[in-house]
C-alpha positions in Angstrom: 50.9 24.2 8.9 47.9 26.0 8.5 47.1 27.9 5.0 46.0 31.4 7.1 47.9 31.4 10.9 46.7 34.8 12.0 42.7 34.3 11.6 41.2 33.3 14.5 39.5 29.9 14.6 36.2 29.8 14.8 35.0 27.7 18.1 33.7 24.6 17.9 29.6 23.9 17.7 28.3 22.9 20.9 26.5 19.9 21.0 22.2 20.4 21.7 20.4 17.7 21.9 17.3 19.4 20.4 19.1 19.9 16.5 20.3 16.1 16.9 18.2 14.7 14.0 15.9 11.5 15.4 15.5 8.8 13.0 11.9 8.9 11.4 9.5 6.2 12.8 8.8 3.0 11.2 5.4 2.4 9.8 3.6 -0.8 9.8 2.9 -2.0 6.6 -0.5 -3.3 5.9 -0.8 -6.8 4.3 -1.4 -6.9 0.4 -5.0 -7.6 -0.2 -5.7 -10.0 -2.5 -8.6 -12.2 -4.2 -9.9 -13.6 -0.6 -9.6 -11.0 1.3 -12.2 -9.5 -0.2 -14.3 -12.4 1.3 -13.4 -12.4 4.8 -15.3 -11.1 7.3 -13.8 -8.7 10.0 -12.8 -12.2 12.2 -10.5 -12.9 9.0 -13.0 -16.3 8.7 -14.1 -16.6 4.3 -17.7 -15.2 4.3 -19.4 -17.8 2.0 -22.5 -15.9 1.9 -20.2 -13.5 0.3 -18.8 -15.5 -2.2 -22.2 -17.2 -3.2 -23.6 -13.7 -3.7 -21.0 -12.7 -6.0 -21.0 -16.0 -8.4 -24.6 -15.1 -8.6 -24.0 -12.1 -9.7 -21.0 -12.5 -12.2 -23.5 -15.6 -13.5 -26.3 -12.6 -14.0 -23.6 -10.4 -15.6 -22.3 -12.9 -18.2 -26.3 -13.7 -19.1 -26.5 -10.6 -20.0 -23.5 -9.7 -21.9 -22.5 -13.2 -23.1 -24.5 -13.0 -26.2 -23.0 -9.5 -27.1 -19.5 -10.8 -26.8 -20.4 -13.8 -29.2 -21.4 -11.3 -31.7 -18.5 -10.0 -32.0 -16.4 -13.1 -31.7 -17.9 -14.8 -34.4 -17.3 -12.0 -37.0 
C-alpha cells in the first residue's frame, strides 16, 4: 500500500492559531474626482465663487494666448 513501509511517518502539524493566515483588510475606496469636485467646498455644496474665479481666469488666459494660437492656425 505504501511505496516505503518501514519509514516512520512524520506526525501531523499541529494546528496554531497564530500561523493561520487572516485575510488582508479591506480598504475604502475614495470617490473618483472629477470636473466638480474641484468646486465643492468641504460641505460637498458647488462653491460658485470658485467657479466665477476660474472663468475669469481661463478668459485672462485665452486673451493672452488667443492671438498666438491664431498665428499659427492661419499659416
Amino acid at each position: 500500500m505504501f511505496m516505503f513501509p518501514n519509514r516512520p511517518r512524520r506526525p501531523m502539524p499541529q494546528y496554531h492559531p497564530a500561523r493561520v493566515r487572516q485575510p488582508f483588510p479591506r480598504r475604502q475606496v475614495a470617490p473618483k474626482p472629477n470636473l466638480l469636485s474641484s468646486f465643492r467646498d468641504p460641505s460637498g455644496k458647488l462653491d460658485f465663487n470658485k467657479i466665477t474665479e476660474t472663468a475669469q481666469q481661463m478668459k485672462s488666459i485665452y486673451s493672452q494666448v488667443g492671438p498666438i494660437i491664431t498665428t499659427f492656425m492661419k499659416k
